[in-house]
C-alpha positions in Angstrom: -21.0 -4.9 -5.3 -21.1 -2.8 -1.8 -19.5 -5.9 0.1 -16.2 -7.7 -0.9 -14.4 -10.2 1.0 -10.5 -9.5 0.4 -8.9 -12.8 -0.1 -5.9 -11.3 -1.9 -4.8 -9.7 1.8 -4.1 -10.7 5.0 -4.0 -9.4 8.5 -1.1 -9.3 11.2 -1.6 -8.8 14.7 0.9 -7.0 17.1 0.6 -7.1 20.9 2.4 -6.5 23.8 3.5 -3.9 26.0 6.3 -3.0 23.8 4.4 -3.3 20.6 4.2 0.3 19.8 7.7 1.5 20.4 8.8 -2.1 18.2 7.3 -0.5 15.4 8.6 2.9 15.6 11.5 1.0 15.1 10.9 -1.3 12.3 8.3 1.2 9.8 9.0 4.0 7.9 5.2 6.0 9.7 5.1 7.6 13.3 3.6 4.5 15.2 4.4 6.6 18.4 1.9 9.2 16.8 -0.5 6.8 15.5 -3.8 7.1 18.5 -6.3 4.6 18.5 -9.0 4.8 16.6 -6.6 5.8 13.6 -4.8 4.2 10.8 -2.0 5.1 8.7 -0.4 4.0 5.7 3.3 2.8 5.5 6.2 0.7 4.6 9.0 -2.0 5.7 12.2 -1.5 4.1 15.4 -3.7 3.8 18.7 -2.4 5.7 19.3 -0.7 2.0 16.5 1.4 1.8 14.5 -0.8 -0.3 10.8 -1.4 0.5 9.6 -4.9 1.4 6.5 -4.6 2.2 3.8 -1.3 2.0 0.8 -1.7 4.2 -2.3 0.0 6.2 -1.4 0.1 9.8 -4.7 0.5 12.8 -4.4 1.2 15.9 -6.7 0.4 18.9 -6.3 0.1 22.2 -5.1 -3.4 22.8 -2.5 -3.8 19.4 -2.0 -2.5 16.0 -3.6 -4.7 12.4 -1.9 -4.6 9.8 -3.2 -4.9 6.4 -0.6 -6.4 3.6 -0.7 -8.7 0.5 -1.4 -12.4 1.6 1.5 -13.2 -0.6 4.3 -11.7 1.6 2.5 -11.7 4.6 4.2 -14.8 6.4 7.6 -13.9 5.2 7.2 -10.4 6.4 5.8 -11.7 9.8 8.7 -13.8 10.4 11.4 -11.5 9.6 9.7 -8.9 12.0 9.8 -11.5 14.4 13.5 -12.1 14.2 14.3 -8.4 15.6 11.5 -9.2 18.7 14.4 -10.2 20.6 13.7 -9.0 24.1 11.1 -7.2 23.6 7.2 -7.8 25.2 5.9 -8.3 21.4 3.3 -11.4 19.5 2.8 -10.9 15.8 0.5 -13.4 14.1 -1.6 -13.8 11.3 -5.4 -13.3 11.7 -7.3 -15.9 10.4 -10.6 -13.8 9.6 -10.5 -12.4 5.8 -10.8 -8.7 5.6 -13.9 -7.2 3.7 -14.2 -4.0 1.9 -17.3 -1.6 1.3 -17.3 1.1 -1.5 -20.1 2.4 -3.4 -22.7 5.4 -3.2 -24.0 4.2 -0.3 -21.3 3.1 2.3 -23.8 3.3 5.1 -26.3 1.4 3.8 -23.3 -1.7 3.1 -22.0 -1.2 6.3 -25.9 -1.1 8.1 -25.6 -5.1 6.6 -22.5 -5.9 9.3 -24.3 -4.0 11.4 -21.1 -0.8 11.5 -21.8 2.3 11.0 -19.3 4.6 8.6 -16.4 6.5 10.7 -16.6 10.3 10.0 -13.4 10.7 8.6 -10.2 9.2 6.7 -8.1 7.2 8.4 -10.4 6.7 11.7 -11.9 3.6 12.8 -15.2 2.8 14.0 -15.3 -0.6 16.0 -12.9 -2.8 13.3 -14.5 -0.4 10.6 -11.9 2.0 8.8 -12.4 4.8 6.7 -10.3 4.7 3.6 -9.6 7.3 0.5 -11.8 7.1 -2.3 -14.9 6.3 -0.2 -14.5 3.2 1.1 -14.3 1.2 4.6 -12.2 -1.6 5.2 -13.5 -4.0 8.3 -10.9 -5.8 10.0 -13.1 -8.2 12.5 -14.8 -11.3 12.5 -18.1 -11.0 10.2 -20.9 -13.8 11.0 -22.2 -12.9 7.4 -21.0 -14.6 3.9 -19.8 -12.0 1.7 -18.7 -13.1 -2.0 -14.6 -12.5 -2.9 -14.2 -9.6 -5.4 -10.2 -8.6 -4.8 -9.8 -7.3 -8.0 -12.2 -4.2 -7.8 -10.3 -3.0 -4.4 -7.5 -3.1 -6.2 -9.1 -0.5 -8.7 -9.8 1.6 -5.8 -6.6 1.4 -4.6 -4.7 2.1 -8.3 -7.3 5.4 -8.6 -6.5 6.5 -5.1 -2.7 5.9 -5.7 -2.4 3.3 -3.1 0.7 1.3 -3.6 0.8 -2.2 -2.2 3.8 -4.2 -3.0 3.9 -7.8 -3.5 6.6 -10.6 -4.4 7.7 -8.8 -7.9 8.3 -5.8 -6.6 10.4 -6.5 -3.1 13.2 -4.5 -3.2 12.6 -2.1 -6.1 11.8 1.1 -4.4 12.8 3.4 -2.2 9.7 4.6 -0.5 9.4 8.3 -2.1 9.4 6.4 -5.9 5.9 4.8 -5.0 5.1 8.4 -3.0 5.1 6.7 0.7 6.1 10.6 1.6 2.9 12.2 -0.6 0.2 9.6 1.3 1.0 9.7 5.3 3.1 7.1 5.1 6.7 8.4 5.7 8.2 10.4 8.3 11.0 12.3 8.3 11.0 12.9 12.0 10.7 9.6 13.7 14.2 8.8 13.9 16.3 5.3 13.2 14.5 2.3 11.1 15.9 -0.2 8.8 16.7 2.1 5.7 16.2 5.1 7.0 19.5 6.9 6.3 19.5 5.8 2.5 15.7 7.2 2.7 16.4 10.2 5.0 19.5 11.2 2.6 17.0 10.4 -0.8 15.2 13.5 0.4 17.6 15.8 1.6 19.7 15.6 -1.3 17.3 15.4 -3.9 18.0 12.8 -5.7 14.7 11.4 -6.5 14.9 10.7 -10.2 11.6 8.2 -10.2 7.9 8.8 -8.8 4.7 6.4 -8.8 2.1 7.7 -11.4 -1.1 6.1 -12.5 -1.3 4.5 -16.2 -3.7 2.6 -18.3 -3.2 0.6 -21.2 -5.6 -1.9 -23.6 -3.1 -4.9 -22.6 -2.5 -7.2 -19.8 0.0 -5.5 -16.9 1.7 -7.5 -13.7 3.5 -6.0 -11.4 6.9 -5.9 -11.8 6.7 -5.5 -15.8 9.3 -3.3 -17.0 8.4 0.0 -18.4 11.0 1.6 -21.6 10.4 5.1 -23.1 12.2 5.9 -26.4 14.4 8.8 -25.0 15.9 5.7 -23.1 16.4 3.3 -25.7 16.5 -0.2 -24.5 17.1 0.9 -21.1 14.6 -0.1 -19.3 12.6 3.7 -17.3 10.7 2.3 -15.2 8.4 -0.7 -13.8 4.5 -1.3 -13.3 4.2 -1.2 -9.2 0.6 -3.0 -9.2 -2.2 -3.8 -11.8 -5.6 -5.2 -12.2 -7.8 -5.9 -15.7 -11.2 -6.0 -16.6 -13.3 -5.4 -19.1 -12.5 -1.8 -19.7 -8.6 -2.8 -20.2 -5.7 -2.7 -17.6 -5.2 0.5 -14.4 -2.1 0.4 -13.0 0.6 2.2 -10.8 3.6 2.7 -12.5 7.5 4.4 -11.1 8.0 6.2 -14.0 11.0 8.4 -14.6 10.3 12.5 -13.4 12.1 14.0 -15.9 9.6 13.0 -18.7 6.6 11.0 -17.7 4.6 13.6 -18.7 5.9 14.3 -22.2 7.6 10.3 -23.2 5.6 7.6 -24.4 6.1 4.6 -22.3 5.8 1.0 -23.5 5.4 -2.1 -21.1 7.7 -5.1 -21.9 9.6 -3.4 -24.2 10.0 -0.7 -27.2 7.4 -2.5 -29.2 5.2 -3.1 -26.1 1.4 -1.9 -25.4 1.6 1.9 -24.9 0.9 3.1 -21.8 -1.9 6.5 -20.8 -1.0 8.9 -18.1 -4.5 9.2 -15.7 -4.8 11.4 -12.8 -4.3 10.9 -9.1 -6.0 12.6 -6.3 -3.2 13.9 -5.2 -0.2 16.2 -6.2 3.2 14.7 -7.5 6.5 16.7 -6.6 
């Protein structure tokens, strides 16, 4: 299916002459960096470090979109909207469903909505975005009917190792255990955010014990399911970060622990649970 409508997300809007510098302040990416015509990835953590939200941000030359789960959307747009304060700044919730495009032929999908595909990652055509693992996400309002298929996005997402995080997962991760820092989507330069010392002082210091990998396994996942290995007993070693099933069986990002994901058997649930199968991401892990 070239053409899926993404019910399973949802779009905020940010405008207002203070807009951009708000959300230098609020995100873990560079929004002072971020041009129009270009997107980035990124998250929203709590005053501990802790991510609440991970998202794709776009720029253009009136605002900024952001794309986030549907399910945390309103609770993330209100508590944005409780540090507006002073500032010239309107976030709302777009009422227009985003669509995805994928397949061999992304030109030929987009030629339907009458877009054309942007020539790299990351940079927008009209409300068309170009996304890893060929795909393009289109942000604006589309006068053609195109049929819901969530879950296979989601695929896309898992195999590019895209972490979205939804209402089992608030709070779990810092943003280097679901690799914010290995996509674009963390800088280390921007200065002061919610979190950011806890984060800042994660990577100085080393202590990253935990990192995002992508898992299979012939059993049902959800995010949030905790992950045990036996050199850990009934401790649990880590937790599934998002999943989807079909057919096929269950993909899946997982934090698992660095130290052995790539010798331990992991099981979801529990000891007992479905064993879990280490697959490869497009990008390194360090």
């Amino acid at each position: 299916m070239p053409l899926h409508q993404l019910n399973d997300f949802a779009l905020l809007r940010f405008t207002g002459s203070d807009a951009r510098d708000f959300l230098h302040g609020q995100l873990t990416c560079d929004v002072q960096a971020l041009q129009p015509g270009h997107s980035s990835y990124g998250g929203y953590c709590s005053p501990k470090g802790r991510l609440l939200a991970t998202f794709l941000l776009v720029c253009d030359g009136e605002g900024y979109t952001m794309l986030l789960p549907a399910a945390i959307a309103e609770a993330i747009r209100k508590r944005l909207t409780m540090y507006v304060l002073r500032s010239k700044v309107t976030a709302s919730l777009m009422s227009v469903a985003p669509i995805g495009a994928s397949g061999d032929d992304l030109a030929a999908a987009l030629f339907e909505l009458r877009l054309e595909v942007p020539a790299q990652i990351h940079r927008a055509g009209g409300c068309a975005i170009r996304l890893p693992g060929e795909r393009v996400l289109v942000i604006g309002e589309q006068n053609q009917p195109v049929p819901a298929d969530d879950g296979h996005w989601r695929r896309l997402d898992i195999a590019a190792g895209i972490p979205f995080i939804g209402p089992e997962t608030q709070e779990q991760f810092v943003p280097q255990m679901v690799n914010l820092d290995l996509i674009g989507a963390l800088s280390y330069s921007k200065g002061c955010y919610p979190g950011q010392e806890i984060v800042a002082r994660t990577h100085y210091l080393g202590r990253l014990k935990q990192r995002m990998y992508r898992v299979s396994a012939q059993a049902t996942l959800s995010a949030g399911d905790k992950l045990y290995c036996g050199e850990l007993g009934e401790q649990s070693a880590g937790m599934i970060v998002s999943a989807v099933q079909d057919a096929n069986g269950c993909a899946a990002l997982a934090v698992l622990q660095t130290a052995n994901a790539a010798t331990a058997t992991y099981h979801a649930g529990s000891l007992q649970g479905p064993v879990l199968k280490r697959e490869t991401l497009p990008y390194t892990i360090h």
